[in-house]
LOGURO-244578 format. One record per residue (C-alpha): residue number from 1; residue in one letter; x, y, z. Coordinates in steps of 0.001 Angstrom, whole numbers, always signed. Layout:
LOGURO-244578
{nupa NUM paba a x X y Y z Z}
...
//
This chain:
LOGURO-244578
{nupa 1 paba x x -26668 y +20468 z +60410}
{nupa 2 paba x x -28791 y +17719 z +59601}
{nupa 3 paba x x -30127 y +19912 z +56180}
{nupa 4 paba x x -26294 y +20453 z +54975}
{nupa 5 paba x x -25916 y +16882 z +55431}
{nupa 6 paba x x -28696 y +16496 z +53014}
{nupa 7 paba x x -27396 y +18946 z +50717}
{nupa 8 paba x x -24114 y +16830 z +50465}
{nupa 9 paba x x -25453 y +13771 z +50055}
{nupa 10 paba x x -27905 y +15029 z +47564}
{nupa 11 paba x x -25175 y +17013 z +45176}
{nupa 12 paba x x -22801 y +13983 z +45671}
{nupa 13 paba x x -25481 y +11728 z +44307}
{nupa 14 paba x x -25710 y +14548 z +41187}
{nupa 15 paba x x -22278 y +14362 z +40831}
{nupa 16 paba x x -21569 y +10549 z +40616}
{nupa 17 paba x x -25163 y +10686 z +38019}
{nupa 18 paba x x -23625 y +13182 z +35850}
{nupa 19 paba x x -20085 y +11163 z +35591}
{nupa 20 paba x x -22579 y +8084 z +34278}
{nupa 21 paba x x -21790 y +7519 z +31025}
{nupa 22 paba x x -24487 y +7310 z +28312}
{nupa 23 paba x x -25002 y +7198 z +25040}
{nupa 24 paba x x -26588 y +9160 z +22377}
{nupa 25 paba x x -27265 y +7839 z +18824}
{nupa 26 paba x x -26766 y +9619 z +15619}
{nupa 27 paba x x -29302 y +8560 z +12596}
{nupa 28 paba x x -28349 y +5546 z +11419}
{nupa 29 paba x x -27492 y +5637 z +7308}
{nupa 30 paba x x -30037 y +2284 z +6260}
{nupa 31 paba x x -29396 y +443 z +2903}
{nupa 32 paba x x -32353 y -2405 z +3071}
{nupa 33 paba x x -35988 y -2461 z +4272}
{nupa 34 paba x x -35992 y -2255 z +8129}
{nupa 35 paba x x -36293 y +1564 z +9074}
{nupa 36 paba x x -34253 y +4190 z +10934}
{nupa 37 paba x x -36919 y +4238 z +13692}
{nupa 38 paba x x -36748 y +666 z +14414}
{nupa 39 paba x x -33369 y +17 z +14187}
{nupa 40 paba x x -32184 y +3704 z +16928}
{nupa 41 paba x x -35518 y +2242 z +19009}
{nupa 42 paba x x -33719 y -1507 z +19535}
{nupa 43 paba x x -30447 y -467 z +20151}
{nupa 44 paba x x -31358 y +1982 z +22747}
{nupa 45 paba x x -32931 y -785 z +24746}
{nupa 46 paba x x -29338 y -2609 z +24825}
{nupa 47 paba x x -28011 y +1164 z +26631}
{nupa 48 paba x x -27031 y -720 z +30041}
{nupa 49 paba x x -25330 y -3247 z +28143}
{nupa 50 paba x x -23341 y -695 z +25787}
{nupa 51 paba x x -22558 y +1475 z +28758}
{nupa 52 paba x x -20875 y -2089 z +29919}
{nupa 53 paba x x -18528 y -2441 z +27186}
{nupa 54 paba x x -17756 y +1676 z +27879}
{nupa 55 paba x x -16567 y +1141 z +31295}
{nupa 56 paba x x -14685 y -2409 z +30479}
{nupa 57 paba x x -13154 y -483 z +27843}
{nupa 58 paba x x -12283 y +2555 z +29939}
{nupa 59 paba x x -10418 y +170 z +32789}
{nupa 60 paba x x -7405 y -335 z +30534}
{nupa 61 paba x x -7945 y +2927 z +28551}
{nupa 62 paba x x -9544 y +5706 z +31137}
{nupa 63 paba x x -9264 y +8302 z +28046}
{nupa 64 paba x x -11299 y +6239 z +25631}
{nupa 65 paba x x -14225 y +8566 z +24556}
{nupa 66 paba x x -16353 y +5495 z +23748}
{nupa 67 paba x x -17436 y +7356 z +20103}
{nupa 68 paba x x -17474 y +5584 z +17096}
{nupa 69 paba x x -19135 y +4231 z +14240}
{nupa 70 paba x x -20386 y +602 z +14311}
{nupa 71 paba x x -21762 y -1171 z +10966}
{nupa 72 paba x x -23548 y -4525 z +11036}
{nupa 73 paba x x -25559 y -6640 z +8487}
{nupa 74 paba x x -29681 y -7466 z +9734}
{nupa 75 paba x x -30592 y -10583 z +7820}
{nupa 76 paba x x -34377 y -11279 z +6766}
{nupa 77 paba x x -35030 y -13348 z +9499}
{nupa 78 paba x x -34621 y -10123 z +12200}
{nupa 79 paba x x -30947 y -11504 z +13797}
{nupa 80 paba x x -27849 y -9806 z +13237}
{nupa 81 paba x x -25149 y -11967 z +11181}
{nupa 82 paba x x -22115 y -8985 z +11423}
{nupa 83 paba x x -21329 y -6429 z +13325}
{nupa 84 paba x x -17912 y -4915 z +13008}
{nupa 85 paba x x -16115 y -1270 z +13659}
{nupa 86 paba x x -13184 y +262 z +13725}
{nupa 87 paba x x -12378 y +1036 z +17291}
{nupa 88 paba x x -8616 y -29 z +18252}
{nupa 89 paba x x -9597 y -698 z +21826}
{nupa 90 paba x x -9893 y -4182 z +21599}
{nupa 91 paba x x -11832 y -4844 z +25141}
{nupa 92 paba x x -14248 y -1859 z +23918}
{nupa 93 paba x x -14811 y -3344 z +20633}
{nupa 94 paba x x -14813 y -6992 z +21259}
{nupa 95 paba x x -17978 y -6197 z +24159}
{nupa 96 paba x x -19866 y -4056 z +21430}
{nupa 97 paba x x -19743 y -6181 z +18619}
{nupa 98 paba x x -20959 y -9060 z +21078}
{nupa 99 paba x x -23682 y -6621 z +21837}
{nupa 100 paba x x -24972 y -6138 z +18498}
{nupa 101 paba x x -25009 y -9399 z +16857}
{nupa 102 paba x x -27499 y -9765 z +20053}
{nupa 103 paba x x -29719 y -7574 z +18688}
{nupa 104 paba x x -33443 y -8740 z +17383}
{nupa 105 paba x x -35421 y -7102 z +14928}
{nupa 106 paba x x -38475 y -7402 z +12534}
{nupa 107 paba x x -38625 y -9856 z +10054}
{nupa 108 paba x x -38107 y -8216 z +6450}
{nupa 109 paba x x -41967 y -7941 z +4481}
{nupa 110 paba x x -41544 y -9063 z +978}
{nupa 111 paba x x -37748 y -9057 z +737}
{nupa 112 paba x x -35218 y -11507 z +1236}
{nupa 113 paba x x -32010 y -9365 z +1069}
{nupa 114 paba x x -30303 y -8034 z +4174}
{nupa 115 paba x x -30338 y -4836 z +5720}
{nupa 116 paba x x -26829 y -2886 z +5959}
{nupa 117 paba x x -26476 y -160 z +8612}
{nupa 118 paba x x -23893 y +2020 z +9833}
{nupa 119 paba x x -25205 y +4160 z +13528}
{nupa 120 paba x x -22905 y +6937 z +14871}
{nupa 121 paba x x -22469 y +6105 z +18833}
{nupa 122 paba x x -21653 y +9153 z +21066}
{nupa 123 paba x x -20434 y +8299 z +24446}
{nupa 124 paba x x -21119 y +10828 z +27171}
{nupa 125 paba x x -19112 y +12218 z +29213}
{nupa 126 paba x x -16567 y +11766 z +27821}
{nupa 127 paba x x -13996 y +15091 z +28220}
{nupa 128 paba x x -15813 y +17329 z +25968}
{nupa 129 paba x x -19300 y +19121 z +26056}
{nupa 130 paba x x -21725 y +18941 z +23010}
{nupa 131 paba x x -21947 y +17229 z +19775}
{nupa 132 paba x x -21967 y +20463 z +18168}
{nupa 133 paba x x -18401 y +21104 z +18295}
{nupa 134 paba x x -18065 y +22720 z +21461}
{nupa 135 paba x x -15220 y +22849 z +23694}
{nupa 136 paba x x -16405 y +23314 z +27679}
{nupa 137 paba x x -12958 y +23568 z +28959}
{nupa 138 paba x x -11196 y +26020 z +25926}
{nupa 139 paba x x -11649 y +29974 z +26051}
{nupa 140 paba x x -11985 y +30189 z +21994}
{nupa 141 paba x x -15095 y +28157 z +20184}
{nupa 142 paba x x -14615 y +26580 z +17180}
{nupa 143 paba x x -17138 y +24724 z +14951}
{nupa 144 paba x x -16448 y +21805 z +12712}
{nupa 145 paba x x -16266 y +22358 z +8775}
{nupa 146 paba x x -16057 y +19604 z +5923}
{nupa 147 paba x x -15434 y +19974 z +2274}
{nupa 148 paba x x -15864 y +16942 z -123}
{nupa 149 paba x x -13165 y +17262 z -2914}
{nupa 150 paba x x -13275 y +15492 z -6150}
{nupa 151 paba x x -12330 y +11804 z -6197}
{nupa 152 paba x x -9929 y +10203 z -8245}
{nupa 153 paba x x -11785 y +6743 z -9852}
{nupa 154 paba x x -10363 y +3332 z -11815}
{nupa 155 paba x x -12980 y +2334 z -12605}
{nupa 156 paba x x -16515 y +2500 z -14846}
{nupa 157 paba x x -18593 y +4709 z -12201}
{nupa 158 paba x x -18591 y +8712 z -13231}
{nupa 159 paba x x -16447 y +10876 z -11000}
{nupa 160 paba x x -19885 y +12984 z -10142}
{nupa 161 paba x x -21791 y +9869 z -9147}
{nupa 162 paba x x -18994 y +8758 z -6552}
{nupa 163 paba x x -18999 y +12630 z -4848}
{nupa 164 paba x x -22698 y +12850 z -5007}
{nupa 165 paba x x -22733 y +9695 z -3438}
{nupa 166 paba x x -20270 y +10300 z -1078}
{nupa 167 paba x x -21972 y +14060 z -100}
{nupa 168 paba x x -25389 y +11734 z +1512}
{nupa 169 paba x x -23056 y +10772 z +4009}
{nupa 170 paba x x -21716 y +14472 z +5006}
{nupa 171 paba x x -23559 y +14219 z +8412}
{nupa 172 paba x x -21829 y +11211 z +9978}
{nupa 173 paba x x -18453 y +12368 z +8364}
{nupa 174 paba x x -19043 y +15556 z +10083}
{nupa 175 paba x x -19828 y +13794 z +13460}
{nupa 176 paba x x -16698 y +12157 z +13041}
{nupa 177 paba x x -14893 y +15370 z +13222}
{nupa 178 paba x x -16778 y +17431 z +15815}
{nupa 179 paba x x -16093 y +15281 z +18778}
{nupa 180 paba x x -12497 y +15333 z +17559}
{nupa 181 paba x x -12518 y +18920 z +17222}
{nupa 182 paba x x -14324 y +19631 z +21069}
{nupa 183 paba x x -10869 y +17530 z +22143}
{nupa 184 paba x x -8027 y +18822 z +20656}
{nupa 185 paba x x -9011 y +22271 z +19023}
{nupa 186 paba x x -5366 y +21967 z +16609}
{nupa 187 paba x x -7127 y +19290 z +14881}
{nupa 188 paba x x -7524 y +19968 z +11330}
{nupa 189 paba x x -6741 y +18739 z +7720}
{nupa 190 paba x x -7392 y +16317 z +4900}
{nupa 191 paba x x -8868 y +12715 z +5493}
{nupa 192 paba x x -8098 y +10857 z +2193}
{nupa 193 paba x x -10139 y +7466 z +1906}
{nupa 194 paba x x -9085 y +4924 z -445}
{nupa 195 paba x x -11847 y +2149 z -824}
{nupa 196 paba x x -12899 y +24 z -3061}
{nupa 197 paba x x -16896 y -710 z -4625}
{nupa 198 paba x x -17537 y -4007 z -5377}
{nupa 199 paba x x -19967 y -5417 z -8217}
{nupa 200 paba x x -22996 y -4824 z -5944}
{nupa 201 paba x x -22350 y -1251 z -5010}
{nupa 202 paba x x -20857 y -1919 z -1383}
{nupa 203 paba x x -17923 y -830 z -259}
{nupa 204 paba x x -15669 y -3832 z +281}
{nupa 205 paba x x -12293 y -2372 z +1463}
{nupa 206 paba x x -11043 y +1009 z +2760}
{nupa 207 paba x x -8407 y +2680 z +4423}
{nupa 208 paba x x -8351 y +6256 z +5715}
{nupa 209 paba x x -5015 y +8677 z +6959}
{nupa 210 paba x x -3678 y +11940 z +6408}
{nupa 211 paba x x -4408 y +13669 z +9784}
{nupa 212 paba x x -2534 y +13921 z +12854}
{nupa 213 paba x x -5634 y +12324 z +14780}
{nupa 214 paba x x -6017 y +8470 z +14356}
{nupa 215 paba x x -9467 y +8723 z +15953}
{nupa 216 paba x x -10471 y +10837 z +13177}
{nupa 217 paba x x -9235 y +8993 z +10424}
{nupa 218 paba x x -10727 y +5559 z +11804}
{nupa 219 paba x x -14127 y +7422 z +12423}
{nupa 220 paba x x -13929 y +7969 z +8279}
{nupa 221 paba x x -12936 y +5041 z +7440}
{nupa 222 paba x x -16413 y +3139 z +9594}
{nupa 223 paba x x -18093 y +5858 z +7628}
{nupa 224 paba x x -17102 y +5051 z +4459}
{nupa 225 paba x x -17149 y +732 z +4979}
{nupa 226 paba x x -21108 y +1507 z +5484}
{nupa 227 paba x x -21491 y +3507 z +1897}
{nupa 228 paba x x -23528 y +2168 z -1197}
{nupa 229 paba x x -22977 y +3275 z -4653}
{nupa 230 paba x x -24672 y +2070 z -7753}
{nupa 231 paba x x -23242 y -1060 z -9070}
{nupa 232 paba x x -20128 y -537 z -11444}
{nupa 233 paba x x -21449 y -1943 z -15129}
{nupa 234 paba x x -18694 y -4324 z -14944}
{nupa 235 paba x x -16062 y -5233 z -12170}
{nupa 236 paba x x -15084 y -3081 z -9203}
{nupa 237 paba x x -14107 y +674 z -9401}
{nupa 238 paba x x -11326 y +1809 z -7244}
{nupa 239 paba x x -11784 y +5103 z -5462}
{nupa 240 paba x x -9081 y +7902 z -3265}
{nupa 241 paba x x -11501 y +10538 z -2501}
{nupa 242 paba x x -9737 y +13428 z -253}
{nupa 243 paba x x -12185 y +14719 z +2790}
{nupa 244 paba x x -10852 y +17966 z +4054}
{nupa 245 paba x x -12065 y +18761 z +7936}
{nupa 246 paba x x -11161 y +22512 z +9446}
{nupa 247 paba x x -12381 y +24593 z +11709}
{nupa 248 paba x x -14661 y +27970 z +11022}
//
């Protein structure tokens, strides 16, 4: 009796770790001088605190997945002076931007310009199995599939730079759409992004629709905030590139 009673207690405690939420981290696109490894290693020591803003955000919201895409600005001094995303849970959002612009890290060596990052956040569980597309609950197994069309650009940057650009990013714009895809296995179709690039290459402004699945088109639109391009020769170039997401 007293060895069943174990047993319970022991697969109860299983079951309440495995409905823990956590977080794994995608690699983080970097535009500046502090690297990928530093930047995944200091945000992984803030875990209890993101898992925080999860479970706040899942009290008025118990479907909220938790993934997303969160950019924010390292000055040279180490502190983070913006950290922004995309999320429409305001609770969820409001915590993890809090979170970030907490962060510390490393001085800059020998530059004075700041560092701009965009880091793919995976909440787990969170209703669907792995990052790879997978659906643990559906009887047919789908993976996730993106094609980059061609852009249309006002603007002086070349129509090839912008989609060769553009194609760096096609992990995180796939990440966008496999979590997606693990949820609602209908989801499918063509993201278009509209942004603009500003004189120094940044992307200043974008919007993102043409699927059924908000989640998916505000996951593209984080992406696509984070992007560098080579600075336009003279004013801003305005870009509406269509992403097309389907499953294979």
């Amino acid at each position: 009796m007293m060895r069943v009673s174990i047993l319970i207690i022991l697969l109860a405690a299983a079951d309440a770790a495995a409905d823990t939420p956590t977080f794994t981290f995608g690699r983080p696109t970097v535009q500046g001088s502090h690297a990928e490894r530093e930047i995944t290693t200091i945000v992984k020591r803030s875990m209890s605190e993101l898992v925080a803003c999860l479970q706040q955000g899942r009290v008025k919201d118990p479907g909220l997945d938790g993934t997303m895409v969160m950019s924010f600005t390292i000055a040279a001094d180490g502190r983070v002076t913006a950290a922004s995303s995309l999320e429409p849970n305001a609770a969820y959002r409001a915590c993890l931007e809090a979170t970030f612009t907490k962060l510390r890290f490393t001085r800059s060596r020998g530059s004075r310009k700041p560092t701009k990052v965009s880091l793919k956040l995976e909440a787990s569980p969170s209703g669907y199995g792995t990052a790879r597309g997978l659906c643990r609950h559906c009887d047919n197994v789908y993976r996730a599939a993106m094609s980059i069309g061609d852009p249309e650009i006002n603007g002086e940057l070349d129509v090839a730079v912008v989609r060769r650009y553009v194609k760096r990013y096609f992990q995180l714009l796939t990440s966008c759409y496999e979590p997606r895809l693990a949820t609602n296995q209908a989801v499918e179709g063509t993201v278009v992004a509209r942004f603009t690039i500003g004189v120094d290459g940044w992307v200043t402004a974008v919007t993102a629709s043409g699927t059924s699945d908000a989640a998916l088109d505000r996951c593209v639109a984080d992406v696509v905030r984070g992007m560098k391009f080579p600075a336009p020769k003279h004013g801003v170039v305005e870009v509406r590139h269509p992403i097309t997401f389907r499953r294979s």
